[in-house]
PyMOL Python script that loads the backbone (N, CA, C, O; Angstrom):
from pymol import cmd

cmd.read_pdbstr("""\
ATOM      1  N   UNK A   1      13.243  26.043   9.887  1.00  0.00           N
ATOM      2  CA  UNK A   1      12.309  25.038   9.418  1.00  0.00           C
ATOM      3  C   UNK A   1      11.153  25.763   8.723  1.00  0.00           C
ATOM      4  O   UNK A   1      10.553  26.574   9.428  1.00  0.00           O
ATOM      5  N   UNK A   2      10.789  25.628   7.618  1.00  0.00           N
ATOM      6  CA  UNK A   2       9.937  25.723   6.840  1.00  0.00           C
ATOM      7  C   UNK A   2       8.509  25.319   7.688  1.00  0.00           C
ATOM      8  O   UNK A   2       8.441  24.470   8.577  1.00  0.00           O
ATOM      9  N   UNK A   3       7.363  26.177   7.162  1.00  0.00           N
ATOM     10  CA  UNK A   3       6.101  26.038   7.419  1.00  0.00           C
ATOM     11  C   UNK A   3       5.206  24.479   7.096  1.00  0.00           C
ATOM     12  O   UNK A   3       4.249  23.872   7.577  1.00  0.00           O
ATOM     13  N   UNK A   4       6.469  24.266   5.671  1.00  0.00           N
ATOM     14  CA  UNK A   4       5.636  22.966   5.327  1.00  0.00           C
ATOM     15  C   UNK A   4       6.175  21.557   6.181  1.00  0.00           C
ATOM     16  O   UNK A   4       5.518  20.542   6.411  1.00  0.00           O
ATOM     17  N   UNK A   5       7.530  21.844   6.548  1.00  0.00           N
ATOM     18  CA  UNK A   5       8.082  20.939   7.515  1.00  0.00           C
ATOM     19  C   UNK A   5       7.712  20.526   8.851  1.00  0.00           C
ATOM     20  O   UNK A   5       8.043  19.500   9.444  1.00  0.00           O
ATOM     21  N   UNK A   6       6.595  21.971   9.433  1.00  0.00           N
ATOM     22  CA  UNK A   6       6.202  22.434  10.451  1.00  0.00           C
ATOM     23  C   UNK A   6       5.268  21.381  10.133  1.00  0.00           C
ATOM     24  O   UNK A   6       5.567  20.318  10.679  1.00  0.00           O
ATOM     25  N   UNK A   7       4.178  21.344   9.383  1.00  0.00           N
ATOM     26  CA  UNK A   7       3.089  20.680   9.182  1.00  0.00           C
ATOM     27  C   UNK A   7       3.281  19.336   8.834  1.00  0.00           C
ATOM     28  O   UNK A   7       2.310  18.614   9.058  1.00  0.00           O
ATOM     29  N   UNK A   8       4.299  18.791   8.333  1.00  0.00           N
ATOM     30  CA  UNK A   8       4.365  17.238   7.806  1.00  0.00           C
ATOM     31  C   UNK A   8       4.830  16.797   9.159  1.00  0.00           C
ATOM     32  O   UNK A   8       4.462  15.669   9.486  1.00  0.00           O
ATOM     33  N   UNK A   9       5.606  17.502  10.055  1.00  0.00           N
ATOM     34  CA  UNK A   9       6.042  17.052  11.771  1.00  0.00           C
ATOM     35  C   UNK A   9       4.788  16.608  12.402  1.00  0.00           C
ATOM     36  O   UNK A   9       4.454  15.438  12.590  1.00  0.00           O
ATOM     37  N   UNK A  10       4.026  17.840  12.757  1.00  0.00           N
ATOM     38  CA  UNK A  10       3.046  17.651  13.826  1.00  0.00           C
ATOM     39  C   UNK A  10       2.235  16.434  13.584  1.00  0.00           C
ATOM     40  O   UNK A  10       2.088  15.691  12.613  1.00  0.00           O
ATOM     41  N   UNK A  11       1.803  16.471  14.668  1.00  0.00           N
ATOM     42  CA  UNK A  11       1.375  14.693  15.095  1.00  0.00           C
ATOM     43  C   UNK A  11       0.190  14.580  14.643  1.00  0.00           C
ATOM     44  O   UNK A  11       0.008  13.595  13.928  1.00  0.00           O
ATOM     45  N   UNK A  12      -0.977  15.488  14.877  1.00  0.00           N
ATOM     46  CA  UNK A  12      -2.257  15.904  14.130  1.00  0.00           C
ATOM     47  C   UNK A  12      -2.136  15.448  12.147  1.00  0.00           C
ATOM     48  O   UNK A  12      -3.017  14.810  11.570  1.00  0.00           O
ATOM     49  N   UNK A  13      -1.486  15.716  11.801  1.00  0.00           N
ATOM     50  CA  UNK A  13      -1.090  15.456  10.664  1.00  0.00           C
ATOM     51  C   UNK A  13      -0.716  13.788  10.326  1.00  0.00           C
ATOM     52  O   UNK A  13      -1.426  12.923   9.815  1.00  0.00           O
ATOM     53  N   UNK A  14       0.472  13.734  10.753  1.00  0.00           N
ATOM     54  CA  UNK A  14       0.563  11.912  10.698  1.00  0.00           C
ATOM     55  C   UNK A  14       0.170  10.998  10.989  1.00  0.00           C
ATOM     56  O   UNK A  14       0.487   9.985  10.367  1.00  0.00           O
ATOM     57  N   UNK A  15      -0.759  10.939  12.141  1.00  0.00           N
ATOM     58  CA  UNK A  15      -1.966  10.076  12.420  1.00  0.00           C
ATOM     59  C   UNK A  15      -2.913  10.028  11.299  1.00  0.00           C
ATOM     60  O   UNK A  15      -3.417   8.905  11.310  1.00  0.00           O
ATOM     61  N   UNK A  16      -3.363  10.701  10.381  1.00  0.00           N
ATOM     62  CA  UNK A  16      -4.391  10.670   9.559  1.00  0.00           C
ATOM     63  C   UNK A  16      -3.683   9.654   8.076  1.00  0.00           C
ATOM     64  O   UNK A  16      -4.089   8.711   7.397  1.00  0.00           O
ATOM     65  N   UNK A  17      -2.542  10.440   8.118  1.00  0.00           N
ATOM     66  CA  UNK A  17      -1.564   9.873   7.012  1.00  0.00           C
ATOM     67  C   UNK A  17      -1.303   8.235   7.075  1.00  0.00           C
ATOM     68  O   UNK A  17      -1.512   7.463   6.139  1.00  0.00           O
ATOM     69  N   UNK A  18      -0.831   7.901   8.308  1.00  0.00           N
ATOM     70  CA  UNK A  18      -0.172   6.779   8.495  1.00  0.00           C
ATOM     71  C   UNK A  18      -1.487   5.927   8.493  1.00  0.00           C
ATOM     72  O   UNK A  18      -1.203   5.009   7.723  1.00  0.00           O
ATOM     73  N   UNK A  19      -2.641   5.744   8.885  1.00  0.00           N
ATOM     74  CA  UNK A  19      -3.938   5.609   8.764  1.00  0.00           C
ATOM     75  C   UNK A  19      -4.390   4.876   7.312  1.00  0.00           C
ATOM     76  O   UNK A  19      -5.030   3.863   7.029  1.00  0.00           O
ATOM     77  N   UNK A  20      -3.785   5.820   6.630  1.00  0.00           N
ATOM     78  CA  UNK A  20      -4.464   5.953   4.963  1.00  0.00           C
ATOM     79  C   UNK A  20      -3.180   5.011   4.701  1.00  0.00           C
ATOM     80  O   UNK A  20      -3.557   3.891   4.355  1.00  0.00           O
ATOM     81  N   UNK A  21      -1.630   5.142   4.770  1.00  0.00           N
ATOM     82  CA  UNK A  21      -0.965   4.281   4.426  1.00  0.00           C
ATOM     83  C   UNK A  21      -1.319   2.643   4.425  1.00  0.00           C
ATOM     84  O   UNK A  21      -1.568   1.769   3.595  1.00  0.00           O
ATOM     85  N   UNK A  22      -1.190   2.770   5.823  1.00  0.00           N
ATOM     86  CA  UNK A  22      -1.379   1.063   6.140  1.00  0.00           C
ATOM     87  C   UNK A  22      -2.654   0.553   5.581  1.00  0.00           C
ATOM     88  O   UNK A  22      -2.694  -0.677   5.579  1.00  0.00           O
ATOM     89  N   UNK A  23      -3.910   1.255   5.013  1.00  0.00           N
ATOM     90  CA  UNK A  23      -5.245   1.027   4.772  1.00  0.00           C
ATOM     91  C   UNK A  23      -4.841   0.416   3.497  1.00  0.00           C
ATOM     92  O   UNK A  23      -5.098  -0.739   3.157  1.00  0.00           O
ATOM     93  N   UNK A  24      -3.984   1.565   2.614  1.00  0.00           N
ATOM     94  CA  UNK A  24      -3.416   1.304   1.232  1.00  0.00           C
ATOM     95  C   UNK A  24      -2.717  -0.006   0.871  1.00  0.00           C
ATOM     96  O   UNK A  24      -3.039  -0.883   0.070  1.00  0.00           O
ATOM     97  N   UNK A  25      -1.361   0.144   1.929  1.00  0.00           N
ATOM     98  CA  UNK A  25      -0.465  -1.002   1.590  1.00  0.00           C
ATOM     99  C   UNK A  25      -1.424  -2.327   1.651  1.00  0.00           C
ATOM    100  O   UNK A  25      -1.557  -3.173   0.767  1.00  0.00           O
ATOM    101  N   UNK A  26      -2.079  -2.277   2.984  1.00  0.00           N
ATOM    102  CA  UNK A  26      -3.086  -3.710   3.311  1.00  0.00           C
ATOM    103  C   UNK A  26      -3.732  -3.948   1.904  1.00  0.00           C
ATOM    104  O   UNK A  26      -3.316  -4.912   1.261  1.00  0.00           O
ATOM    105  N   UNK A  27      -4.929  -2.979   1.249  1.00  0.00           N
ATOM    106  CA  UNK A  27      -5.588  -2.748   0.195  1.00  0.00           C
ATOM    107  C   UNK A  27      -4.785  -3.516  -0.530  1.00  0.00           C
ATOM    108  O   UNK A  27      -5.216  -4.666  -0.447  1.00  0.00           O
ATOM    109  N   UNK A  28      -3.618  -3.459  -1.353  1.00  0.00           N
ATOM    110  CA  UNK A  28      -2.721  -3.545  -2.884  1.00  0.00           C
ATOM    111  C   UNK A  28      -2.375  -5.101  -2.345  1.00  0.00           C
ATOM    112  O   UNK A  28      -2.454  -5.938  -3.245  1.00  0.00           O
ATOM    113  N   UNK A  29      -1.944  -5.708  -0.806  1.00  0.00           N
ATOM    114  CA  UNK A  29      -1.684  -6.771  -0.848  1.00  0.00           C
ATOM    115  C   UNK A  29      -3.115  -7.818  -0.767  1.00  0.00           C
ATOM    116  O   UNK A  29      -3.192  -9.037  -0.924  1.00  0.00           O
ATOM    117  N   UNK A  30      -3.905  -7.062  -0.537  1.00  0.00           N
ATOM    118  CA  UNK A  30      -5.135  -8.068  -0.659  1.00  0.00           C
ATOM    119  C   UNK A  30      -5.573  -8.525  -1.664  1.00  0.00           C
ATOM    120  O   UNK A  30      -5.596  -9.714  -1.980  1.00  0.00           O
ATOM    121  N   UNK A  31      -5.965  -7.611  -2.263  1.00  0.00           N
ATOM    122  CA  UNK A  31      -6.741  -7.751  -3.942  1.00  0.00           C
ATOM    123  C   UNK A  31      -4.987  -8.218  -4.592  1.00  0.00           C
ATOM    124  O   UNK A  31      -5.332  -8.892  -5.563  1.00  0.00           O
ATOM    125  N   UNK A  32      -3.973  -8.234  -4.603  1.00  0.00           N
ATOM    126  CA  UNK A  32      -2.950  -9.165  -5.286  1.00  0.00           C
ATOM    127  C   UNK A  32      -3.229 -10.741  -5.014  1.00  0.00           C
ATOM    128  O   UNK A  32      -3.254 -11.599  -5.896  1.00  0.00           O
ATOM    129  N   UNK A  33      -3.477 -11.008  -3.336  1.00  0.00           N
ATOM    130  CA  UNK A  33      -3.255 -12.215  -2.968  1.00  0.00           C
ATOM    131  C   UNK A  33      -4.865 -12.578  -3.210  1.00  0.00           C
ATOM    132  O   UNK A  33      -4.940 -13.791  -3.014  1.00  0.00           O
ATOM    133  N   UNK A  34      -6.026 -12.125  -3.508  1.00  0.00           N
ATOM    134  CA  UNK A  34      -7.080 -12.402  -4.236  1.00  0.00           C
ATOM    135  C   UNK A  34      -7.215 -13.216  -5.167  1.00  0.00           C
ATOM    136  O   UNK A  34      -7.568 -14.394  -5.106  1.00  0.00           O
ATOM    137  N   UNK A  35      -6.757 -12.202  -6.610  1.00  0.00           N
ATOM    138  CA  UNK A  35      -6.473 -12.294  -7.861  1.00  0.00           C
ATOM    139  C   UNK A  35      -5.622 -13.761  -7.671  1.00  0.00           C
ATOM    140  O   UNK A  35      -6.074 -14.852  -8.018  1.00  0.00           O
ATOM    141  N   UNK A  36      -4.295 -13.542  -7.046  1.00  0.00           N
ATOM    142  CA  UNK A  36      -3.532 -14.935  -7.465  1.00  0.00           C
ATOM    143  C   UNK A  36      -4.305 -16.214  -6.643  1.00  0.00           C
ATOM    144  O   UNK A  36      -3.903 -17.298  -7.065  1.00  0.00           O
ATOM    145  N   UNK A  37      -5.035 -16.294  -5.870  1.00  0.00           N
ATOM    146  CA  UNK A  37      -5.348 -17.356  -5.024  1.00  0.00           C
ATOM    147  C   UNK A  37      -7.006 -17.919  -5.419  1.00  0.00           C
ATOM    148  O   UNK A  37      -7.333 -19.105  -5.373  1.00  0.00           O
ATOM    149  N   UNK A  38      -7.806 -16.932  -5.756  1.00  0.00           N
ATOM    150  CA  UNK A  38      -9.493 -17.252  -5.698  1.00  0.00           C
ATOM    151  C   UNK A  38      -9.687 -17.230  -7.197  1.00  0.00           C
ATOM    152  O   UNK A  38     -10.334 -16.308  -7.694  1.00  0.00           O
ATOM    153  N   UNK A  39      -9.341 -17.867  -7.699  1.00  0.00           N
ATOM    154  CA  UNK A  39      -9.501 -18.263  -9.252  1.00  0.00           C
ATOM    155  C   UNK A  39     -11.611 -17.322  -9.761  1.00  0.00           C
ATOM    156  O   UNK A  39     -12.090 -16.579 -10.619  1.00  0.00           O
ATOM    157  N   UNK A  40     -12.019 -18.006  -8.645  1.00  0.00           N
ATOM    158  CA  UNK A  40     -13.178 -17.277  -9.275  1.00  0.00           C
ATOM    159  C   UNK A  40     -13.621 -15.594  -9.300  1.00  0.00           C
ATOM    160  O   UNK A  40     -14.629 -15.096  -9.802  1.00  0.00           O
ATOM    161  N   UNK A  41     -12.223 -14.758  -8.402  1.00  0.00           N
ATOM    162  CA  UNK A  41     -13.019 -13.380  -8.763  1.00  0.00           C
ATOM    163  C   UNK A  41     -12.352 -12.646  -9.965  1.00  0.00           C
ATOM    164  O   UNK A  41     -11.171 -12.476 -10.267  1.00  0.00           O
ATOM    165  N   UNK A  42     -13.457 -12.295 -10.510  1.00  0.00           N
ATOM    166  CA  UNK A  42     -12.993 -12.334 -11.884  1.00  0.00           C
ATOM    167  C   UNK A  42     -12.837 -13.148 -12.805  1.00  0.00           C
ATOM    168  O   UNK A  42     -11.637 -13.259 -13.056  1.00  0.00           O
ATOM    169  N   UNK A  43     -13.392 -13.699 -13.360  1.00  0.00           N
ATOM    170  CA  UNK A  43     -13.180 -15.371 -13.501  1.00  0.00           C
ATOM    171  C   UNK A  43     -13.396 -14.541 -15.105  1.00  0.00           C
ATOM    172  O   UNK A  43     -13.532 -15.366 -16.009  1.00  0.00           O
ATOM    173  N   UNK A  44     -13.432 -13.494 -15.441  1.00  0.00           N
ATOM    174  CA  UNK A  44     -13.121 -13.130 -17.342  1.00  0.00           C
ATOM    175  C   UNK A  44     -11.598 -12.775 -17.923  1.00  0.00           C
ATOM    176  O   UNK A  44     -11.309 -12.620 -19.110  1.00  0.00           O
ATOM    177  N   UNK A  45     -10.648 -12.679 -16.714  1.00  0.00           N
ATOM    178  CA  UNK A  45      -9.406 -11.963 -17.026  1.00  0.00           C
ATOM    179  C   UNK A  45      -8.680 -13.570 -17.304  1.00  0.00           C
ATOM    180  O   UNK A  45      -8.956 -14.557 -16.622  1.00  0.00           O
ATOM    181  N   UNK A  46      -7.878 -13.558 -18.255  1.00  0.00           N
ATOM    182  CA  UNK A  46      -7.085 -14.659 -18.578  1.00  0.00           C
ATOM    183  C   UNK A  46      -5.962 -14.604 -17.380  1.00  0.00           C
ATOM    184  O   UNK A  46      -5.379 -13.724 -16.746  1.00  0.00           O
ATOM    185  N   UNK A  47      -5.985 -15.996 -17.425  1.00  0.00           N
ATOM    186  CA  UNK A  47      -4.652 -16.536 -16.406  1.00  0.00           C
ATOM    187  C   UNK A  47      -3.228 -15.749 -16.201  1.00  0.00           C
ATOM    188  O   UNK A  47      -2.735 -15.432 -15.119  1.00  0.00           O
ATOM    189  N   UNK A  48      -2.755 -15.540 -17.352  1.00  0.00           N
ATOM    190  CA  UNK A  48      -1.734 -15.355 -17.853  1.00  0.00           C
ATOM    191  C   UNK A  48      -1.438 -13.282 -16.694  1.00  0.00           C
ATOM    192  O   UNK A  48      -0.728 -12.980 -15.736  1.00  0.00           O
ATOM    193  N   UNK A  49      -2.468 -12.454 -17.589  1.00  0.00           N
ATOM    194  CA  UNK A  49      -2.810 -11.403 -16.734  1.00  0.00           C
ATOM    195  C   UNK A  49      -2.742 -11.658 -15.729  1.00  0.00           C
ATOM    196  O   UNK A  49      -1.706 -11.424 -15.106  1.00  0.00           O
ATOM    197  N   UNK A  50      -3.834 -12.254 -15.140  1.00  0.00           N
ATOM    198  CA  UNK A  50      -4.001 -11.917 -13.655  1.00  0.00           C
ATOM    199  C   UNK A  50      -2.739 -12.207 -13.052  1.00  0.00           C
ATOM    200  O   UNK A  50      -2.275 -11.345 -12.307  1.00  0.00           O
ATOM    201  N   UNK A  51      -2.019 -13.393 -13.260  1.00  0.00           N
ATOM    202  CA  UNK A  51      -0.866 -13.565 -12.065  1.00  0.00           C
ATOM    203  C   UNK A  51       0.113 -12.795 -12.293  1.00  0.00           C
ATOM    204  O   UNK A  51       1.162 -12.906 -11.658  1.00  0.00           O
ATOM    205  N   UNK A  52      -0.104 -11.696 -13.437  1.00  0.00           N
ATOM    206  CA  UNK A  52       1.057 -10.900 -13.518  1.00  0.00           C
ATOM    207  C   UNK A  52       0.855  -9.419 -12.701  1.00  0.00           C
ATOM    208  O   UNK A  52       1.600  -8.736 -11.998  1.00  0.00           O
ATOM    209  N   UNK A  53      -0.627  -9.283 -13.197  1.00  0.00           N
ATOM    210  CA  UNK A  53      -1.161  -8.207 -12.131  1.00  0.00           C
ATOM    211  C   UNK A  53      -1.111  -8.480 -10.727  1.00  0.00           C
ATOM    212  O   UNK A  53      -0.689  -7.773  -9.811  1.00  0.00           O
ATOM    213  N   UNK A  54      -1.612  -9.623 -10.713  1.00  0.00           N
ATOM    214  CA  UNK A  54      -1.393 -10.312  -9.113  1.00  0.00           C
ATOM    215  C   UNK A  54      -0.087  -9.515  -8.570  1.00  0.00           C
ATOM    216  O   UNK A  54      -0.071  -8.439  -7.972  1.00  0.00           O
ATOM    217  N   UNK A  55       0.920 -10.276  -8.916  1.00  0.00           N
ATOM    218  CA  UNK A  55       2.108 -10.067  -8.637  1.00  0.00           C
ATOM    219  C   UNK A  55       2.954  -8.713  -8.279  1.00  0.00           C
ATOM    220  O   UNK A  55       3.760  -8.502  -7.372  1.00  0.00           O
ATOM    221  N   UNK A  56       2.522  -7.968  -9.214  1.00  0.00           N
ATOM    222  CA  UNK A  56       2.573  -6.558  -9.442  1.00  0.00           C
ATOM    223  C   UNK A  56       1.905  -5.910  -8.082  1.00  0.00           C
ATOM    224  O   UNK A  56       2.466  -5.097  -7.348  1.00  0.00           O
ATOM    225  N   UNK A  57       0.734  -6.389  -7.930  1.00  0.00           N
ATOM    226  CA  UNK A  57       0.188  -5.838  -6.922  1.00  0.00           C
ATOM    227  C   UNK A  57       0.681  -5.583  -5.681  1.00  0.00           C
ATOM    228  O   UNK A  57       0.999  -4.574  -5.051  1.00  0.00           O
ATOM    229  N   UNK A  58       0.656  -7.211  -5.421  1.00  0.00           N
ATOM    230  CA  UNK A  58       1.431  -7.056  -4.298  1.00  0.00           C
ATOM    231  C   UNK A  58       2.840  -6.829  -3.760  1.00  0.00           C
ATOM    232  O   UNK A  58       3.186  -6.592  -2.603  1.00  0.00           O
ATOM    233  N   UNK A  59       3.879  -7.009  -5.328  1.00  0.00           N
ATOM    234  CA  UNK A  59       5.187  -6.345  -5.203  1.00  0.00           C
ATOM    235  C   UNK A  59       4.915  -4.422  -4.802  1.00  0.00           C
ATOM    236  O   UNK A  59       5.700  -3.768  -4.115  1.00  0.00           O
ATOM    237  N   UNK A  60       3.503  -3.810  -5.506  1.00  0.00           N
ATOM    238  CA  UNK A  60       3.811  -2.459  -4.968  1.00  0.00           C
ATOM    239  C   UNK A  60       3.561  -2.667  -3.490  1.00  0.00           C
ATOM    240  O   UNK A  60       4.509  -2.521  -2.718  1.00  0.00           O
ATOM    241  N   UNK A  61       2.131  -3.058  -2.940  1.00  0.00           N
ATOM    242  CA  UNK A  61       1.968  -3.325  -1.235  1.00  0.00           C
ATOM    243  C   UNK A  61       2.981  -3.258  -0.799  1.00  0.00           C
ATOM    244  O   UNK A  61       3.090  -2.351   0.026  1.00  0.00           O
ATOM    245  N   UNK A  62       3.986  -3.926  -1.001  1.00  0.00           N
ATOM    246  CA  UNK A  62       5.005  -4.310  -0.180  1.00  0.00           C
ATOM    247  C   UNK A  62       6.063  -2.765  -0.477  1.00  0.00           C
ATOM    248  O   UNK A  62       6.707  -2.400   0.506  1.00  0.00           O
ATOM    249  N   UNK A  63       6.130  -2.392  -1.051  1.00  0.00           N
ATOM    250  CA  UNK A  63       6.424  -0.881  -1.663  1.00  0.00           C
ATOM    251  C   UNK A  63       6.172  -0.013  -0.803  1.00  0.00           C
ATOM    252  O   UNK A  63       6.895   0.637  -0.048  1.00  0.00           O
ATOM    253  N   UNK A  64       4.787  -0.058  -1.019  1.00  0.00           N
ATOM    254  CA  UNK A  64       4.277   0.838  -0.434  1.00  0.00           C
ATOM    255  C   UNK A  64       4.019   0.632   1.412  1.00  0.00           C
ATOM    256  O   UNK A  64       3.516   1.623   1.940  1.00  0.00           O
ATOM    257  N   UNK A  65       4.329  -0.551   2.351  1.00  0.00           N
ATOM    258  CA  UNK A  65       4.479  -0.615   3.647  1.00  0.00           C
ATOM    259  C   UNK A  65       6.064  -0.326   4.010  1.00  0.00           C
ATOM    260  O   UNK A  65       6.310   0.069   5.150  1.00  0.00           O
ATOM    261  N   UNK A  66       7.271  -0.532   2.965  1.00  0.00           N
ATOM    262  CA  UNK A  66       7.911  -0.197   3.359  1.00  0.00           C
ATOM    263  C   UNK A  66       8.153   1.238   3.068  1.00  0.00           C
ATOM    264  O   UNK A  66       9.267   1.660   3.378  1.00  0.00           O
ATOM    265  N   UNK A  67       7.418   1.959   2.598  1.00  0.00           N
ATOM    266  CA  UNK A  67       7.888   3.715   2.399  1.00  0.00           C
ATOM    267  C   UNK A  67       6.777   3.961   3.655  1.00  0.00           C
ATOM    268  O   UNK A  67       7.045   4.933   4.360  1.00  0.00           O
ATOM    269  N   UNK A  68       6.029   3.489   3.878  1.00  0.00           N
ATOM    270  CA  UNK A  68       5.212   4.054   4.732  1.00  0.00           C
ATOM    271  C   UNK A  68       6.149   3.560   6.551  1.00  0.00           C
ATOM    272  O   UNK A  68       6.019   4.203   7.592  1.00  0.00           O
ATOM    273  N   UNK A  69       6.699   2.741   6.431  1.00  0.00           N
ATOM    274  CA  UNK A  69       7.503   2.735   7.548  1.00  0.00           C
ATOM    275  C   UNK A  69       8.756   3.258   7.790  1.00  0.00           C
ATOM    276  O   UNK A  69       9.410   3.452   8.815  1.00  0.00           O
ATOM    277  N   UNK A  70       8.945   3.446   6.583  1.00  0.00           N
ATOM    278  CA  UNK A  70      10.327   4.425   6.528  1.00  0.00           C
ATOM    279  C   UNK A  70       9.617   5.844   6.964  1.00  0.00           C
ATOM    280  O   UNK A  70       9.839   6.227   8.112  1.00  0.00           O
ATOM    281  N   UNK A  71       8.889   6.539   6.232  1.00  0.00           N
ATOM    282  CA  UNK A  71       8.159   7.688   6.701  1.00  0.00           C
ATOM    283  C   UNK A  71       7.632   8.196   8.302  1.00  0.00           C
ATOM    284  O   UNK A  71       8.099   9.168   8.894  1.00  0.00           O
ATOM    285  N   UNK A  72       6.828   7.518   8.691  1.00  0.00           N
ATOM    286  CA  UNK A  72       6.832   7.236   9.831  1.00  0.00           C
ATOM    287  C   UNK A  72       7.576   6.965  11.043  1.00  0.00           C
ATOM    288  O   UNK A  72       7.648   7.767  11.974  1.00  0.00           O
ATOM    289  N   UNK A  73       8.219   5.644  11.020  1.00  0.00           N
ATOM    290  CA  UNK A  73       8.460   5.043  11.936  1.00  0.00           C
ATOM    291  C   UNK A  73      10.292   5.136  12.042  1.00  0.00           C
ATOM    292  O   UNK A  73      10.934   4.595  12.942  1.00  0.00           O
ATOM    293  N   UNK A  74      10.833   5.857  11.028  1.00  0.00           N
ATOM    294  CA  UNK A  74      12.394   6.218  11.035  1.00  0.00           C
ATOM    295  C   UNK A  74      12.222   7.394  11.387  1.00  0.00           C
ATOM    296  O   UNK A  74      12.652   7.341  12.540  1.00  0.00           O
ATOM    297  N   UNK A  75      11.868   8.534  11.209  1.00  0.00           N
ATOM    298  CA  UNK A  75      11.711   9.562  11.423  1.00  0.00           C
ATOM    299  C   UNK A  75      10.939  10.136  12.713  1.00  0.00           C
ATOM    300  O   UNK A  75      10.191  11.110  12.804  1.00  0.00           O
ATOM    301  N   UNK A  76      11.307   9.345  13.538  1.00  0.00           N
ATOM    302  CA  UNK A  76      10.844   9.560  14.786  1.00  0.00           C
ATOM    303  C   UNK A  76      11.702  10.485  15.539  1.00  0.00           C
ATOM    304  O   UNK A  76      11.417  10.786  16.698  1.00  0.00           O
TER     305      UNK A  76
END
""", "prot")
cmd.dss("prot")
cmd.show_as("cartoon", "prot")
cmd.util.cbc("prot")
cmd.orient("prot")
């Protein structure tokens, strides 16, 4: 096992990681379900945009909770 394998294992390490994941994934699905739901933030970006960014957004969130549970929580 490699030194760097050594370090992506230990537990000291993935607590900080998994931390920042779920902060992230939460982050990308919020401001998506924002944008598509509260018409007023942002109220200069045309319709059309936002629900595409919207969308986008929260298609990565969802991206990004499932790599972060694959990472984690399979690799146990």
């Amino acid at each position: 096992m490699s030194s760097h394998d050594r370090i992506r294992n230990s537990r000291s390490y993935r607590n900080p990681m998994l931390l920042i994941g779920i902060a992230m994934t939460t982050f990308y699905v919020v401001l998506g379900a924002l944008l598509l739901f509260a018409k007023d933030f942002l109220p200069d970006v045309r319709t059309e945009f936002r629900n595409i960014f919207a969308g986008m957004l929260i298609v990565y969130g969802i991206y990004r909770g499932w790599r972060v549970y694959a990472d984690f929580y399979q690799n146990k």
